[in-house]
CHARMM-style PDB file with segment names, atoms N, HN, CA, C and O in Angstrom:
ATOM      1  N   UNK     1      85.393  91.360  98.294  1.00  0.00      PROA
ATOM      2  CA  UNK     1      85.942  92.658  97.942  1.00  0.00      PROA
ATOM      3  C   UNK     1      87.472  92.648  98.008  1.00  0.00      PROA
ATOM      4  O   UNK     1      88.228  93.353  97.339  1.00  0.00      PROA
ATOM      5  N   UNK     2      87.797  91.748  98.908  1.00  0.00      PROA
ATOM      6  HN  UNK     2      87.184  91.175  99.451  1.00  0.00      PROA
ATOM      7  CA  UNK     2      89.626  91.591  98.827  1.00  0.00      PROA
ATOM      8  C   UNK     2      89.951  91.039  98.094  1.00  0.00      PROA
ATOM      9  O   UNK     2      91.066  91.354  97.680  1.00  0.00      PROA
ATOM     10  N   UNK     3      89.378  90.059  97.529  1.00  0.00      PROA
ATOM     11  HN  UNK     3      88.472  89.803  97.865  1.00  0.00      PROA
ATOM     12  CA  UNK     3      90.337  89.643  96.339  1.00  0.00      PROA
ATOM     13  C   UNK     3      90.169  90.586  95.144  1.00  0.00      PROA
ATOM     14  O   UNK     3      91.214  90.705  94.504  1.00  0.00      PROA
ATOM     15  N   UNK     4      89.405  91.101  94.798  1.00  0.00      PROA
ATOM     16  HN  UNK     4      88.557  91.004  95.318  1.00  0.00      PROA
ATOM     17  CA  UNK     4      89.293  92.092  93.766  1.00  0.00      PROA
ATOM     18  C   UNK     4      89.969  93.193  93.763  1.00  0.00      PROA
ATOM     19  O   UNK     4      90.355  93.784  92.754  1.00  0.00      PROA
ATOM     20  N   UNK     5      90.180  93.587  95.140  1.00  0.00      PROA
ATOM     21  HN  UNK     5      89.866  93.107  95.960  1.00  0.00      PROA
ATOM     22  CA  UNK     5      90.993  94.598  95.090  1.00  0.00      PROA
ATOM     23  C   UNK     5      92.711  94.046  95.018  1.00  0.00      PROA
ATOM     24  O   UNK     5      93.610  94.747  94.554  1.00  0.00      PROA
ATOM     25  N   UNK     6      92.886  92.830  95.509  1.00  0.00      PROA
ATOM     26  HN  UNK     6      92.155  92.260  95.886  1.00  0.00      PROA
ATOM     27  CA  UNK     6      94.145  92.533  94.842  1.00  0.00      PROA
ATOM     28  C   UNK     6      94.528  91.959  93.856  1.00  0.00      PROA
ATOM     29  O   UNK     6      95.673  92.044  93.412  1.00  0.00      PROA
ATOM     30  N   UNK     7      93.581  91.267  93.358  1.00  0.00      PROA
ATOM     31  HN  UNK     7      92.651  91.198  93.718  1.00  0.00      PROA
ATOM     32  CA  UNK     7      93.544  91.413  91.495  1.00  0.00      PROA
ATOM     33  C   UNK     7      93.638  92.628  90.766  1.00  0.00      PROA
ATOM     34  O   UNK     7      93.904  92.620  89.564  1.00  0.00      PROA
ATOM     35  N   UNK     8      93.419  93.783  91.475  1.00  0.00      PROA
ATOM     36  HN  UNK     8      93.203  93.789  92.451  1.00  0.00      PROA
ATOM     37  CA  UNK     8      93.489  94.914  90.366  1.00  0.00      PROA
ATOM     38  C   UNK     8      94.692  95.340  91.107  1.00  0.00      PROA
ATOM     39  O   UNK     8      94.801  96.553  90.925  1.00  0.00      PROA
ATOM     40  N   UNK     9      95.801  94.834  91.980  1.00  0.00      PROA
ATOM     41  HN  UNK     9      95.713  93.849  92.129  1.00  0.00      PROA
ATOM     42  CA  UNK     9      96.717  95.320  92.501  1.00  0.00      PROA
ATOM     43  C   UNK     9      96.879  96.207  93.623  1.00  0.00      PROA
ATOM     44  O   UNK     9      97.806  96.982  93.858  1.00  0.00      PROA
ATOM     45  N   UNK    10      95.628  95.925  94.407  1.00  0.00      PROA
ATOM     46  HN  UNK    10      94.875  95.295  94.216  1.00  0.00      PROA
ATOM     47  CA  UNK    10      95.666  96.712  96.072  1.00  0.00      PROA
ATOM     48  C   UNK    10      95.918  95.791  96.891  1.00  0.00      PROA
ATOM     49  O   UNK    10      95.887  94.573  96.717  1.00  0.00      PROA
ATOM     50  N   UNK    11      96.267  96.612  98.138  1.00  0.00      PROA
ATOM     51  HN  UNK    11      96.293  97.602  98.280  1.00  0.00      PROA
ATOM     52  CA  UNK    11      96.268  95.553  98.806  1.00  0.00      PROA
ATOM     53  C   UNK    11      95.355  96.398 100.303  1.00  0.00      PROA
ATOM     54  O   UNK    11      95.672  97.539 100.640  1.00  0.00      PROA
ATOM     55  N   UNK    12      94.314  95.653 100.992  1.00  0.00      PROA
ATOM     56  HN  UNK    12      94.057  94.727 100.719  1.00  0.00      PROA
ATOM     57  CA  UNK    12      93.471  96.073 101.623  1.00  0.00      PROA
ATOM     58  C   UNK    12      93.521  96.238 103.000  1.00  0.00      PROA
ATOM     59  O   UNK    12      93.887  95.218 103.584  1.00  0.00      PROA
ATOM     60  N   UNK    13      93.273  97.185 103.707  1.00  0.00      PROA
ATOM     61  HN  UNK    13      92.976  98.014 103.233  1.00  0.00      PROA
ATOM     62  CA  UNK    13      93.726  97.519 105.120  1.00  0.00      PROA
ATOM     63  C   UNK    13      92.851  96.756 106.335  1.00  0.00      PROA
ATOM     64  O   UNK    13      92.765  97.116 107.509  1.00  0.00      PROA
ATOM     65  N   UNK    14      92.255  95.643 105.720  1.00  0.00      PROA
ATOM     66  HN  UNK    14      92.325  95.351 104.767  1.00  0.00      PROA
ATOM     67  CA  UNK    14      91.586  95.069 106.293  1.00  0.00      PROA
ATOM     68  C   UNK    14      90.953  93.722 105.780  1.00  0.00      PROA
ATOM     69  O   UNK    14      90.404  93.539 104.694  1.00  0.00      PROA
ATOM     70  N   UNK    15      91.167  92.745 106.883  1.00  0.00      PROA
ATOM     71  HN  UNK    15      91.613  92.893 107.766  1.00  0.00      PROA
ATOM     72  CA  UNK    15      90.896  91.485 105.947  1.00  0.00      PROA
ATOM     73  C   UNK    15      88.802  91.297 105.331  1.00  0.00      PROA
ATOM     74  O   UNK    15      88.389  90.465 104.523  1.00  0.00      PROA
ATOM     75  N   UNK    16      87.928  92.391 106.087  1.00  0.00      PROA
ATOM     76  HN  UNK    16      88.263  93.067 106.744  1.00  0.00      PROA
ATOM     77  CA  UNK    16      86.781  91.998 105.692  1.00  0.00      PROA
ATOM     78  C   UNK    16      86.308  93.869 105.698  1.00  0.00      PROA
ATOM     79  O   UNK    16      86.740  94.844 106.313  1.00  0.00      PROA
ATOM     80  N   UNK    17      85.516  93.717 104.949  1.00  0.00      PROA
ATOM     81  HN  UNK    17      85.165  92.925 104.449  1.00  0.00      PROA
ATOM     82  CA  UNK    17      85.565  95.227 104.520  1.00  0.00      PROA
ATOM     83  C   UNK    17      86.540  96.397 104.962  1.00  0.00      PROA
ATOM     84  O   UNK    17      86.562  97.066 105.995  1.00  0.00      PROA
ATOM     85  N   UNK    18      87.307  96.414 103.871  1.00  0.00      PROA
ATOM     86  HN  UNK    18      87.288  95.871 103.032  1.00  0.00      PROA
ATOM     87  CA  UNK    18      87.954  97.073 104.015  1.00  0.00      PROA
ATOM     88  C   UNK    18      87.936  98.519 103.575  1.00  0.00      PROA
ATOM     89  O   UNK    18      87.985  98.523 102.345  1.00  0.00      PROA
ATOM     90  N   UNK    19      87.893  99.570 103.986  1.00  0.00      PROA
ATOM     91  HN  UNK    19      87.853  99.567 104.985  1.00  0.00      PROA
ATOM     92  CA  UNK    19      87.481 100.979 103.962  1.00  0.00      PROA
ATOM     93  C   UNK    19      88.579 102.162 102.684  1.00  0.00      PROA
ATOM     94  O   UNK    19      88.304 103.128 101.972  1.00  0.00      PROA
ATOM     95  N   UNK    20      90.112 101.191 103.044  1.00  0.00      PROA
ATOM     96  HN  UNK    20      90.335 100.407 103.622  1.00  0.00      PROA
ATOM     97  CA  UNK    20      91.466 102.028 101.572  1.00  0.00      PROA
ATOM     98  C   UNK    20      91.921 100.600 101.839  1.00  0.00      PROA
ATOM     99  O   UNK    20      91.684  99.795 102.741  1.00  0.00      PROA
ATOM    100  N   UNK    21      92.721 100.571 100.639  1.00  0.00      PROA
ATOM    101  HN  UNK    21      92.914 101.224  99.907  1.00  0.00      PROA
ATOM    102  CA  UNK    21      93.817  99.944  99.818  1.00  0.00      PROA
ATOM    103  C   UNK    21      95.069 100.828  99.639  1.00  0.00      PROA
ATOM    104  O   UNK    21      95.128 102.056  99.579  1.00  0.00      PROA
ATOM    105  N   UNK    22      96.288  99.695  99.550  1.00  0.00      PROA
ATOM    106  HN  UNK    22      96.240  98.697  99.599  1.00  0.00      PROA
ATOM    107  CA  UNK    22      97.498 100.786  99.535  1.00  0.00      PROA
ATOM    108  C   UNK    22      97.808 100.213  97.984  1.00  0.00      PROA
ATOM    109  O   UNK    22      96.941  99.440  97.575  1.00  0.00      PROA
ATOM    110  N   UNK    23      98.758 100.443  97.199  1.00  0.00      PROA
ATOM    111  HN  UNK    23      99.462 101.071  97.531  1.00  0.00      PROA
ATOM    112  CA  UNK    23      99.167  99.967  95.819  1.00  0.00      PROA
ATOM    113  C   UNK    23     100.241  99.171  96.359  1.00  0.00      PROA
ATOM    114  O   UNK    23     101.069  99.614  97.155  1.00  0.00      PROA
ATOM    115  N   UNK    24     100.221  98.084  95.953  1.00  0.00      PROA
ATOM    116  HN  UNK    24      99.548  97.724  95.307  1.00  0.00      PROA
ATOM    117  CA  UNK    24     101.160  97.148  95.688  1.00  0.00      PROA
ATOM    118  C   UNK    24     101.909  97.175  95.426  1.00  0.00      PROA
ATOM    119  O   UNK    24     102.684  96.375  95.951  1.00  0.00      PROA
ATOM    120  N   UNK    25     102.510  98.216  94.238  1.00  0.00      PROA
ATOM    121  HN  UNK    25     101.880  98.866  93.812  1.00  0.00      PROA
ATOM    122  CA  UNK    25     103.791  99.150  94.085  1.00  0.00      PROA
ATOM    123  C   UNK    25     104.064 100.081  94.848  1.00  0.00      PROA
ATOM    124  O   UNK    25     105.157 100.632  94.715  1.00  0.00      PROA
ATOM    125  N   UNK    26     103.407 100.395  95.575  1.00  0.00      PROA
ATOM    126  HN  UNK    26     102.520  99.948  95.683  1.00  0.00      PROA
ATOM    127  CA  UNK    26     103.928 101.125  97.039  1.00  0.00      PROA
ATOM    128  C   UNK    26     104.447 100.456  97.958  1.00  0.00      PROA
ATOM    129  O   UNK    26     105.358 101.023  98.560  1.00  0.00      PROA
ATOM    130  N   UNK    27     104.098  99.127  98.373  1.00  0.00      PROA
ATOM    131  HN  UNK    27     103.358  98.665  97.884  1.00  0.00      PROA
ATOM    132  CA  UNK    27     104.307  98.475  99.140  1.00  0.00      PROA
ATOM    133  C   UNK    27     106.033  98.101  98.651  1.00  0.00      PROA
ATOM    134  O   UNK    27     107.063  98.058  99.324  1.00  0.00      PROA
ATOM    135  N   UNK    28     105.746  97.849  97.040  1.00  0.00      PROA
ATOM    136  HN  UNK    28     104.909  97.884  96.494  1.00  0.00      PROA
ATOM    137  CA  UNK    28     106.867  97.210  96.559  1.00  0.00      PROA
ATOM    138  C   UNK    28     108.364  98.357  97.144  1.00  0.00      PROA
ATOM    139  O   UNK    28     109.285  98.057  97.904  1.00  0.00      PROA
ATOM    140  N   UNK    29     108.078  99.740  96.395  1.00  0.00      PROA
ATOM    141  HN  UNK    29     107.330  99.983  95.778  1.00  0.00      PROA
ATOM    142  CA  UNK    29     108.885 101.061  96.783  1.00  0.00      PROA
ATOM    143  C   UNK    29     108.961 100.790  98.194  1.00  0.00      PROA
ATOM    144  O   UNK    29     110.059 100.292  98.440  1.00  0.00      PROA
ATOM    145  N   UNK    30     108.126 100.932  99.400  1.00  0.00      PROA
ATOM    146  HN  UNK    30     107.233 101.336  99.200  1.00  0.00      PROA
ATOM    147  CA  UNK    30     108.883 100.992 100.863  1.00  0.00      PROA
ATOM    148  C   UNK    30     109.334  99.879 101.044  1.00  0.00      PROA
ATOM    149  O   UNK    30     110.085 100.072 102.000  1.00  0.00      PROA
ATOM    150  N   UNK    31     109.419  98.584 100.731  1.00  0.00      PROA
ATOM    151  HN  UNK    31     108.809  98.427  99.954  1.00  0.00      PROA
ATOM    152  CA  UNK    31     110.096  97.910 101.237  1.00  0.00      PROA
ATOM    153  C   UNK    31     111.798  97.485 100.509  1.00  0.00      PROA
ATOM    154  O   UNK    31     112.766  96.908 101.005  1.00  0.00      PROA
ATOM    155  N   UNK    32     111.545  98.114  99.081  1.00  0.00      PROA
ATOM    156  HN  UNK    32     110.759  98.582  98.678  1.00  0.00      PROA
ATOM    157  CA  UNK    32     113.393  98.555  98.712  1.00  0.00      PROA
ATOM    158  C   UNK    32     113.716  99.399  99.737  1.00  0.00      PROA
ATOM    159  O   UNK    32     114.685  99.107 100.437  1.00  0.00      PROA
ATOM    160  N   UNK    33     112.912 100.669 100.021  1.00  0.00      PROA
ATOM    161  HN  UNK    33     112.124 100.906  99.453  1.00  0.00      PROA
ATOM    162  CA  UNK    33     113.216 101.969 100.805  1.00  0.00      PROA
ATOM    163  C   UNK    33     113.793 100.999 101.846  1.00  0.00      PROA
ATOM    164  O   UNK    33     114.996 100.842 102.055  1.00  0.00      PROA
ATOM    165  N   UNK    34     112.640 100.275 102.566  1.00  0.00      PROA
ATOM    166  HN  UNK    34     111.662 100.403 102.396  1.00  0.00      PROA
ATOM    167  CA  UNK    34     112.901 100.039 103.854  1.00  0.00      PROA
ATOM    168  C   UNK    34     114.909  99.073 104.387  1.00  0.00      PROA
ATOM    169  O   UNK    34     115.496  99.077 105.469  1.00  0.00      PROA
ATOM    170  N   UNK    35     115.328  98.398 102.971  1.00  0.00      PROA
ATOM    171  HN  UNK    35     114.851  98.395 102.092  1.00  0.00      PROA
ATOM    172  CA  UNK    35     116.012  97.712 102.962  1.00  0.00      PROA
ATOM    173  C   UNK    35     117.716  98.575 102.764  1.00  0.00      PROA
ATOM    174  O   UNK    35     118.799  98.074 103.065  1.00  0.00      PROA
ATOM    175  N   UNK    36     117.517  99.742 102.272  1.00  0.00      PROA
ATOM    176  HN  UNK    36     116.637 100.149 102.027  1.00  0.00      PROA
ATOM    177  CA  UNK    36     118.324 100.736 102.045  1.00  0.00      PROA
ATOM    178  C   UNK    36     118.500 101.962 103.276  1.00  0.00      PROA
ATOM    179  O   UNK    36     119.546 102.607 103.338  1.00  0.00      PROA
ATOM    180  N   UNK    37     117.435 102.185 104.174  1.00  0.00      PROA
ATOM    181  HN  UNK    37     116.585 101.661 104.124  1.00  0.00      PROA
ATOM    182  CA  UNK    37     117.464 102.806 105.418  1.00  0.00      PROA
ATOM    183  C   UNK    37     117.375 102.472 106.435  1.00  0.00      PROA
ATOM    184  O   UNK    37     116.720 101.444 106.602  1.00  0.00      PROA
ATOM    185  N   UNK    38     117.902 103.065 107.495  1.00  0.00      PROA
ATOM    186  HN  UNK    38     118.434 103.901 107.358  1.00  0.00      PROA
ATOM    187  CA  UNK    38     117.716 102.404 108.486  1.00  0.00      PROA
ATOM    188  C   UNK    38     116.101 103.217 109.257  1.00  0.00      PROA
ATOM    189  O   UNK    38     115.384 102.609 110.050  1.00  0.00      PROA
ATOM    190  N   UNK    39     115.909 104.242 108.917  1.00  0.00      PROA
ATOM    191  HN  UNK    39     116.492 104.736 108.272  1.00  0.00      PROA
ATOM    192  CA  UNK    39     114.511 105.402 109.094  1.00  0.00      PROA
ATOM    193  C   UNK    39     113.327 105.069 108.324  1.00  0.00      PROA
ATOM    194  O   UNK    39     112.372 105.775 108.648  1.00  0.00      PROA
ATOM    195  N   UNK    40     113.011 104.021 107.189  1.00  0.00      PROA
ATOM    196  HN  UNK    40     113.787 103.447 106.925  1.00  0.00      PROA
ATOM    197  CA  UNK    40     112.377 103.961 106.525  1.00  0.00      PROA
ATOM    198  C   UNK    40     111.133 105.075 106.320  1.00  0.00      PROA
ATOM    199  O   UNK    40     111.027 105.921 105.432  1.00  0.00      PROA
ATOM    200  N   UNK    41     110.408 104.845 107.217  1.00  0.00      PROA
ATOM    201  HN  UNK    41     110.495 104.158 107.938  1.00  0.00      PROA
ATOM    202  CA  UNK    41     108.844 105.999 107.579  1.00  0.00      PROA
ATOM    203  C   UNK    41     109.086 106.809 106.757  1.00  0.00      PROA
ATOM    204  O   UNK    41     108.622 107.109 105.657  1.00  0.00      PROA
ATOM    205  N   UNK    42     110.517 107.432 107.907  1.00  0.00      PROA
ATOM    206  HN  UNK    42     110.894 107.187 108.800  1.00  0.00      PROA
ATOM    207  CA  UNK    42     110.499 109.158 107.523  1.00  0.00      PROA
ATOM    208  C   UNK    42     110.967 109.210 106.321  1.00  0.00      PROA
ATOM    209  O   UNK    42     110.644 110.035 105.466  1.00  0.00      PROA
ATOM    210  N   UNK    43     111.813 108.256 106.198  1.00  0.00      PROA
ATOM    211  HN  UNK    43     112.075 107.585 106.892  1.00  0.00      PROA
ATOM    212  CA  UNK    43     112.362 108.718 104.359  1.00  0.00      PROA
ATOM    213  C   UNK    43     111.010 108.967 103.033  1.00  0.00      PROA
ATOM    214  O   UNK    43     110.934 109.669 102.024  1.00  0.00      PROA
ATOM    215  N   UNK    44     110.013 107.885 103.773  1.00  0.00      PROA
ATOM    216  HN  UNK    44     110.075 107.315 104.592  1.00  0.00      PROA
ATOM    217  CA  UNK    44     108.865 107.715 102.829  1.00  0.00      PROA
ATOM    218  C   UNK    44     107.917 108.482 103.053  1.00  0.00      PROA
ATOM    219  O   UNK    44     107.069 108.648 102.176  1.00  0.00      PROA
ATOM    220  N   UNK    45     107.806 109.270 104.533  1.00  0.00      PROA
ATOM    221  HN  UNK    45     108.495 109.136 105.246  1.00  0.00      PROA
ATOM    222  CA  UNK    45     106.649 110.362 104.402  1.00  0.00      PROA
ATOM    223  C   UNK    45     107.619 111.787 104.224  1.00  0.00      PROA
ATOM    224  O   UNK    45     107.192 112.865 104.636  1.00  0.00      PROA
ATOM    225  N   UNK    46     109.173 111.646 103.465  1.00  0.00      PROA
ATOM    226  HN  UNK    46     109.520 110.770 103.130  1.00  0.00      PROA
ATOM    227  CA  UNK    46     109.348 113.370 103.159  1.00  0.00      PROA
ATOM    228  C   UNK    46     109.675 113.209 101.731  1.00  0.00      PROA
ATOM    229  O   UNK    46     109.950 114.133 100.966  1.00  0.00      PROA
ATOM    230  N   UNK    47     109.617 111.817 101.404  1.00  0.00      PROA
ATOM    231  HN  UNK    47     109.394 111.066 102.025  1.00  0.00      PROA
ATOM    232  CA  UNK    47     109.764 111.480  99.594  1.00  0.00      PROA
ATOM    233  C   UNK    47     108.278 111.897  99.723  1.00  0.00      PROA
ATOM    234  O   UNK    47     108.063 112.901  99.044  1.00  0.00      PROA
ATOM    235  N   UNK    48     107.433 111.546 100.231  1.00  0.00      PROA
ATOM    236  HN  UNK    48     107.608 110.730 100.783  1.00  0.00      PROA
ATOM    237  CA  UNK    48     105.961 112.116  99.662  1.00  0.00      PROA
ATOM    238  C   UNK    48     105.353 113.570  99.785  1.00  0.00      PROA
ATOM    239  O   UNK    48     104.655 114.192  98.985  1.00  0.00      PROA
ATOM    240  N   UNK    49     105.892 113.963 101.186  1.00  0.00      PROA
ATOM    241  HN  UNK    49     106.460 113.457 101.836  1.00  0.00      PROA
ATOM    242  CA  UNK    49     105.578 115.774 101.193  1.00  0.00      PROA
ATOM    243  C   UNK    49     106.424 116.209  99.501  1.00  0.00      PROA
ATOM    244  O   UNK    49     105.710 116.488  98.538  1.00  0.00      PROA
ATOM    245  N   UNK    50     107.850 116.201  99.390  1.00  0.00      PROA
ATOM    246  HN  UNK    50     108.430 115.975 100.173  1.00  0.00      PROA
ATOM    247  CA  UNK    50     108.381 116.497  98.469  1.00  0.00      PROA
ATOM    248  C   UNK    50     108.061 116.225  97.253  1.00  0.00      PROA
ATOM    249  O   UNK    50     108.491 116.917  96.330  1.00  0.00      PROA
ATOM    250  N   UNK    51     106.945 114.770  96.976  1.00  0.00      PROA
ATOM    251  HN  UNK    51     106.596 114.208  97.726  1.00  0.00      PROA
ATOM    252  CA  UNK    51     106.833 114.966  95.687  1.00  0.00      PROA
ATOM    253  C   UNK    51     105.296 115.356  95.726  1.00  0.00      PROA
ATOM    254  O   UNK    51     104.862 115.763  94.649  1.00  0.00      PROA
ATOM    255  N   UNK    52     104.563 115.311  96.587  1.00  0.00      PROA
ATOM    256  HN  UNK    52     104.916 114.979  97.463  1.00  0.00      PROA
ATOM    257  CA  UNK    52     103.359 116.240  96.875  1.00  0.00      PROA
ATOM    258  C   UNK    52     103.667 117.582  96.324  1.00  0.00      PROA
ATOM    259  O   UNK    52     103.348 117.788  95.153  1.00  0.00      PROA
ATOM    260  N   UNK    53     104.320 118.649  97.095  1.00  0.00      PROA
ATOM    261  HN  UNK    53     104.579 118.482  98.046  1.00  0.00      PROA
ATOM    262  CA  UNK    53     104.809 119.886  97.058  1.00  0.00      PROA
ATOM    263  C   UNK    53     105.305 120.146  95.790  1.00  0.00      PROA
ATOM    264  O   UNK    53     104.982 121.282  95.441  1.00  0.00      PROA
ATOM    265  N   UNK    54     105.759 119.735  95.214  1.00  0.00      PROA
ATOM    266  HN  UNK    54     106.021 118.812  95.498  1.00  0.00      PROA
ATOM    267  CA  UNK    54     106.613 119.443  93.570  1.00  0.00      PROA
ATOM    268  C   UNK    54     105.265 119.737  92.505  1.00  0.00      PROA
ATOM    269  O   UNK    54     105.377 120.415  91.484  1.00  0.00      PROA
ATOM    270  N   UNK    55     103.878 119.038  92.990  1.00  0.00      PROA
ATOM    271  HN  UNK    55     103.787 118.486  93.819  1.00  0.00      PROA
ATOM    272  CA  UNK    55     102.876 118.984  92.554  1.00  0.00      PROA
ATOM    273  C   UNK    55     101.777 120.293  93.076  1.00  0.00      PROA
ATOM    274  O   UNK    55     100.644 120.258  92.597  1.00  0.00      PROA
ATOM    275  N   UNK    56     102.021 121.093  93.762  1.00  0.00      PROA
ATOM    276  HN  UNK    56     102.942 121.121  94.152  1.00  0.00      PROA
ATOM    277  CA  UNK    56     100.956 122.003  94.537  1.00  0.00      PROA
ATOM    278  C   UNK    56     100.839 121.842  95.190  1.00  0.00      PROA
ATOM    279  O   UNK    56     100.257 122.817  95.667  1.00  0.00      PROA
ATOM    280  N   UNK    57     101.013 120.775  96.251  1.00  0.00      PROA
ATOM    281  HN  UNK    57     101.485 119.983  95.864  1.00  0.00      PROA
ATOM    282  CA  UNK    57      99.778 120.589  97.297  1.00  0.00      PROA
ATOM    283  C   UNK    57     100.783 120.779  98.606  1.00  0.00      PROA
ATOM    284  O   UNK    57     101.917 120.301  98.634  1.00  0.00      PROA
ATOM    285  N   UNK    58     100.194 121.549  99.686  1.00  0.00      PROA
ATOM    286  HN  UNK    58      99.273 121.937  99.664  1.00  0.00      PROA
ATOM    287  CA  UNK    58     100.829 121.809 100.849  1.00  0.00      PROA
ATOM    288  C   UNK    58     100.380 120.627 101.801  1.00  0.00      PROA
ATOM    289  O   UNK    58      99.387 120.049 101.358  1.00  0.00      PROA
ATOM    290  N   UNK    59     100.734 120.253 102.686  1.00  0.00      PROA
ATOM    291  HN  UNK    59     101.540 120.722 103.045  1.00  0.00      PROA
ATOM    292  CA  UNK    59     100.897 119.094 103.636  1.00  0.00      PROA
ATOM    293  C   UNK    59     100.708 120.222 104.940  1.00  0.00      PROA
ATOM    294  O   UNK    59     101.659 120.773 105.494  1.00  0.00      PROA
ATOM    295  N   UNK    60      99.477 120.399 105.240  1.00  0.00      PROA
ATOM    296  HN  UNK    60      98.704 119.952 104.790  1.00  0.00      PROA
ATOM    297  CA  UNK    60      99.187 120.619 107.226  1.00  0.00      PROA
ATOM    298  C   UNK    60      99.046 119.838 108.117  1.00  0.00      PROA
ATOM    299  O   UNK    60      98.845 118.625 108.061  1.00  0.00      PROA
ATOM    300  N   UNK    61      99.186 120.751 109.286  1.00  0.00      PROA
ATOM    301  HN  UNK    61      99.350 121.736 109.332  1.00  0.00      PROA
ATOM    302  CA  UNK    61      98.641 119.551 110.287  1.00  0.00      PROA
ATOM    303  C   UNK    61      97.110 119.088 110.647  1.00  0.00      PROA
ATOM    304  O   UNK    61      96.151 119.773 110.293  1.00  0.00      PROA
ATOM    305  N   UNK    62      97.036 118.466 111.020  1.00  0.00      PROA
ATOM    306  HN  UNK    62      97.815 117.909 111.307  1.00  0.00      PROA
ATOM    307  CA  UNK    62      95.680 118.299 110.736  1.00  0.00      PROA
ATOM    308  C   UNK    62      95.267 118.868 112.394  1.00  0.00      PROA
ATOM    309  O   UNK    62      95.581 120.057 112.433  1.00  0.00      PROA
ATOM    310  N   UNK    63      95.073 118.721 112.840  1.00  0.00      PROA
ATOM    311  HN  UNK    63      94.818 117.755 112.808  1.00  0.00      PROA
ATOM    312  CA  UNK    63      94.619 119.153 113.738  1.00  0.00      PROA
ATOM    313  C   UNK    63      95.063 121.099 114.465  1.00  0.00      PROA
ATOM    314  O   UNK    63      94.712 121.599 115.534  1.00  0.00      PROA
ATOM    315  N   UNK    64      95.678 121.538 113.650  1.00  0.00      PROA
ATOM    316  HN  UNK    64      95.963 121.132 112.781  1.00  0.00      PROA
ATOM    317  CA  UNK    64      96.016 122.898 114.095  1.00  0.00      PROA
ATOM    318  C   UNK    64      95.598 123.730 112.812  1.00  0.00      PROA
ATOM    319  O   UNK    64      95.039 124.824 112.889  1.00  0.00      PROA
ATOM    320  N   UNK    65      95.985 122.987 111.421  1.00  0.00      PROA
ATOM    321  HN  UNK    65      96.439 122.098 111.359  1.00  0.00      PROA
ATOM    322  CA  UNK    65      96.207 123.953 110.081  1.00  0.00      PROA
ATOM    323  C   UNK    65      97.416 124.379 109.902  1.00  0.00      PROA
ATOM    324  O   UNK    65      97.709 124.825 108.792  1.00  0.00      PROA
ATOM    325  N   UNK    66      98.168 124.351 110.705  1.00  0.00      PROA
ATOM    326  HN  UNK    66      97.931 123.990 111.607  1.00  0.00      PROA
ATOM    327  CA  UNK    66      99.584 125.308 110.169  1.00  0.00      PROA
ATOM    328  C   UNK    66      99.993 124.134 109.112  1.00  0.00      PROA
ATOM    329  O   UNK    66      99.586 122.975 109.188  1.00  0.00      PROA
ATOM    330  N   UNK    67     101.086 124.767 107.867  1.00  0.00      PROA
ATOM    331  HN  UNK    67     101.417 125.709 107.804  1.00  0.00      PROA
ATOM    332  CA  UNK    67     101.980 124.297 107.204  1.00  0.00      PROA
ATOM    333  C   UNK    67     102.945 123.802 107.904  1.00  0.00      PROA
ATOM    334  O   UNK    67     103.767 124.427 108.575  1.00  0.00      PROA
ATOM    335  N   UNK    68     102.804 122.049 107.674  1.00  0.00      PROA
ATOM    336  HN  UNK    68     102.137 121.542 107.129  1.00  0.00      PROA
ATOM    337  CA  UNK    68     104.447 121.276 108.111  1.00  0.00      PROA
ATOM    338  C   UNK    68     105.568 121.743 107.490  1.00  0.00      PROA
ATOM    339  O   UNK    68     105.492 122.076 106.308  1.00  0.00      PROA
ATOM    340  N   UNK    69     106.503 121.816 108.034  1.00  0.00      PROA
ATOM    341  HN  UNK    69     106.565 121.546 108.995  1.00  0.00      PROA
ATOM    342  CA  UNK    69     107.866 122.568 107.928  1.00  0.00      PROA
ATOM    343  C   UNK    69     108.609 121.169 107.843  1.00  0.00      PROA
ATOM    344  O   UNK    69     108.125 120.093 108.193  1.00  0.00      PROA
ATOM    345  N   UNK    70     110.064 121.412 107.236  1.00  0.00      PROA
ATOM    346  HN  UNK    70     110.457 122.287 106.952  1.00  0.00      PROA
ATOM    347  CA  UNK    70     110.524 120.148 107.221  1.00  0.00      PROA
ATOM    348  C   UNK    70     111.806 120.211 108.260  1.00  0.00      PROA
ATOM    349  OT1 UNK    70     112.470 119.199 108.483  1.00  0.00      PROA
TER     350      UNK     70
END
């Protein structure tokens, strides 16, 4: 199942069944990110609330429900 999933360009969160895949072009994006910041994470989880939000979708917490605030 891992190599298939990185033939189609995933890459798998686990070396033997693996449950998600991240994109390979994601990987590719945080690690320019990562080379340009010194915060990487956060730059990459408020590029994603922001382009989430851009799209509809609100970002909660998971364990309370309230709306993350930035």
């Amino acid at each position: 199942l891992s190599q298939v999933l990185v033939h189609h360009g995933l890459f798998p969160t686990a070396p033997s069944q693996p449950r998600m895949a991240i994109s390979v072009e994601l990987l590719a994006f945080y690690r320019a990110l990562f080379e340009r910041s010194c915060d990487a994470i956060h730059a990459l989880a408020s590029a994603l609330k922001t382009h989430y939000a851009r799209r509809g979708f609100q970002m909660i917490n998971a364990t309370v429900g309230f709306e993350v605030s930035d």
